[in-house]
N, C-alpha and C positions, 0 to 999 in steps of 0.2 A: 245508390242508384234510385230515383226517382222513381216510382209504381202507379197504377192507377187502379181502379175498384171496378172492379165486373158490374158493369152496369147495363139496363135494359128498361125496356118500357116501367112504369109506375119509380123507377129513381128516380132521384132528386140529388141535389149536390154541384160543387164544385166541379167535381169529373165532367156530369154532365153538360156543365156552361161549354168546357172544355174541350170535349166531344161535338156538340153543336157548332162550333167554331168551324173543328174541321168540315162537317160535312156542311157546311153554309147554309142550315137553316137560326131561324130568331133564337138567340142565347139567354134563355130565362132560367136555366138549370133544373129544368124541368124533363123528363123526357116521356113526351107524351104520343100521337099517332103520327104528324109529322116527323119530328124526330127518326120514330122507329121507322118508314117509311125511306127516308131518307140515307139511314142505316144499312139496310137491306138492299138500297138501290148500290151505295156504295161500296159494301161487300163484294156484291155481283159485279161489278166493274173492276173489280181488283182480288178475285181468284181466288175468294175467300168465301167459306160457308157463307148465308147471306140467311140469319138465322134471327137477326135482329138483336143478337145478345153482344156486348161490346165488350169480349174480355181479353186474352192475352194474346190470341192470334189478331184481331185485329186492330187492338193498341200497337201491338208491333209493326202490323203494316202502315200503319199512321205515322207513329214516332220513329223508325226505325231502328227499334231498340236490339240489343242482342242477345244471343242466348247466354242464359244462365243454369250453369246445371251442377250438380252435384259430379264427385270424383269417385272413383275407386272404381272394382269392379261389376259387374252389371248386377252381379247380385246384392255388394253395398249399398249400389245408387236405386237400387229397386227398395231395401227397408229404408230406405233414407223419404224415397217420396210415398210409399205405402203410411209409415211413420207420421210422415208430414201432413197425410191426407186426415188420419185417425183421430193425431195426437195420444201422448202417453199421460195415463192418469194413473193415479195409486189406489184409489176411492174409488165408487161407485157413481155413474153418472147418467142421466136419462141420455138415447138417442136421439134422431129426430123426430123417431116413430114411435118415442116412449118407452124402448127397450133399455132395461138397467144394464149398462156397460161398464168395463173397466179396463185397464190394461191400454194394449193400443186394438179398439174396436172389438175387444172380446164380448162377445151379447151374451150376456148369462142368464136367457131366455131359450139359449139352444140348446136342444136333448142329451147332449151333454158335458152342460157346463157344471154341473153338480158335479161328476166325477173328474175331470179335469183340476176343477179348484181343489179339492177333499184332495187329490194326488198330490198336490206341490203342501197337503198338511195343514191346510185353513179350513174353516168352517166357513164352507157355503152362505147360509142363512147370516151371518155375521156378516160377509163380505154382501152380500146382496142388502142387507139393509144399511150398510153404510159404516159399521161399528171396529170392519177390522178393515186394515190394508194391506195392499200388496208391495214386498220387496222388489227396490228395482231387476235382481236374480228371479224374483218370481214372475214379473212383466215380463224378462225377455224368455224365459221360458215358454209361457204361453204362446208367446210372439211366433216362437222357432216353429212350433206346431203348424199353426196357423200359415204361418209364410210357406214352410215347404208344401205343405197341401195346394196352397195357391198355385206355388211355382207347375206342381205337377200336373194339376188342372188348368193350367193354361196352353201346358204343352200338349194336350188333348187335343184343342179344339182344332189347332192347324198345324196339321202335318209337315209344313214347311218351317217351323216354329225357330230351329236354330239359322237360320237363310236371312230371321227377320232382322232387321235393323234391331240393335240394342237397346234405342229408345220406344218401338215395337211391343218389342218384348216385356220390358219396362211396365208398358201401357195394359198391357192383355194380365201382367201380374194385378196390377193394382184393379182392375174391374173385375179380376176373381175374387179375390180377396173382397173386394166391398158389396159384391151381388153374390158370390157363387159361380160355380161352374156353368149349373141350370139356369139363372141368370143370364151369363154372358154368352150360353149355346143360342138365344133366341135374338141376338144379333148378326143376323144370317147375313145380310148385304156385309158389314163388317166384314166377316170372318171367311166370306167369297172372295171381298176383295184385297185382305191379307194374303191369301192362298195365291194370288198374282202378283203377290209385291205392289198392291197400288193404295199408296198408302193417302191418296186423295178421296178416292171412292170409299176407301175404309172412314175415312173422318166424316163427309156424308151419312154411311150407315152409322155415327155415333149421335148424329146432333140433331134427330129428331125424335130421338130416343124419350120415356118418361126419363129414365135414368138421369137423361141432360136437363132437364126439368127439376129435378128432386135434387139435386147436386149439382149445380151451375157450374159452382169456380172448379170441384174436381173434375168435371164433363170439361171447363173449358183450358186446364192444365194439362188433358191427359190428350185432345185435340191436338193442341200445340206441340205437344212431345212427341206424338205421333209424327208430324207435319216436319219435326227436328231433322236431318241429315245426320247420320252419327259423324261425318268429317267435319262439321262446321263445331265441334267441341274442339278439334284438335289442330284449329287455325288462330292467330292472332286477332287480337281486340281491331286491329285495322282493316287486317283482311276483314271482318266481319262485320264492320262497319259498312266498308265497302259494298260487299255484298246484298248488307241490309238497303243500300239505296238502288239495290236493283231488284227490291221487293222479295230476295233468299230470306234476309236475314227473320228472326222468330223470335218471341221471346215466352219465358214461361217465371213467375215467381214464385222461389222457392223460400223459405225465410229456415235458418237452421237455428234447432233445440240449444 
């Protein structure tokens, strides 16, 4: 299936020409004030954040692409996009905020990653300078830790939590997981408008977040999943096609390990 690249003001590229097309400004693959301008008008015309970011919810409403998502239970398909967001590594690797990472997103900058490591029988100082690695048994271990922490701290924040849609739920794992609990507590519009089941005004309180800033394609993955219907997983590529030309249809890309 054909994808396109989250694109926004200061891109350049093919997408872009591409993008320009649809919304009928001049197509130099630039995407500059016009552009973005024209972006934003067309969002708002079609029920979509209008944020000026052009990533999977509104390639979808353009293309009418459909959704793609991962199988199993909510708890597989949650380390499968948690997984996907991180990536797994065996070695040591800067973040984007210059924290030594490893695993899938373990920061071994945090109070305590020294004993965590030294438990699974490595030397810290080794693994932090790059000299030793981790078994993929030692990756998912960490992982496990980590994950169920998430899971339990996202069932904090809203009280309705098992009420939410699967893809919800999904969503609220993986912003714990990558910010913390205290993190994703100061998305208050969010997590108001969870507590109502309105998972439109929850995608508003996501997308003008730094968060969506610091993280674009995850802010605009986890939008989209949000915005997903958990029935439209469990209808046919035509139904959903279908659908998608009455502007349901969503898409999110996933690519698997």
């Amino acid at each position: 299936m054909m994808t396109h690249e989250t694109i926004h003001i200061g891109s350049t590229g093919p997408d872009v020409y591409v993008w320009q097309k649809i919304v009928g400004v001049s197509a130099d693959g630039s995407f500059g004030p016009v552009t973005d301008a024209a972006t934003k008008a067309w969002q708002a015309s079609h029920g979509i954040p209008s944020d000026g970011i052009v990533g999977p919810i509104t390639w979808s409403k353009a293309m009418g692409t459909t959704v793609k998502t991962p199988t199993g239970s909510v708890k597989d398909r949650t380390k499968v996009v948690v997984t996907n967001h991180e990536g797994r590594r065996k070695t040591v690797y800067l973040d984007q905020f210059g924290h030594p990472t490893i695993g899938i997103g373990f920061n071994l900058d945090r109070p305590d990653a020294r004993s965590r490591i030294e438990a699974l029988g490595l030397d810290y100082d080794a693994v932090r300078d790059g000299t030793q690695s981790l078994t993929d048994a030692q990756i998912d271990q960490l992982f496990a830790g980590d994950f169920n922490a998430s899971v339990i701290g996202a069932r904090s924040l809203v009280p309705n939590f098992d009420s939410l849609t699967s893809n919800a739920q999904i969503v609220l794992v993986d912003m714990v997981f990558n910010m913390g609990v205290g993190g994703v507590a100061g998305f208050t519009a969010m997590l108001g408008a969870l507590a109502k089941n309105d998972y439109q005004a929850a995608v508003k309180g996501m997308q003008n977040s730094k968060w969506a800033s610091q993280v674009p394609s995850r802010a605009q993955f986890d939008m989209a999943l949000m915005l997903t219907p958990d029935n439209l997983m469990k209808i046919g590529v035509g139904t959903l096609l279908a659908l998608s030309g009455l502007g349901i249809g969503l898409y999110y890309a996933l690519r698997y390990s």
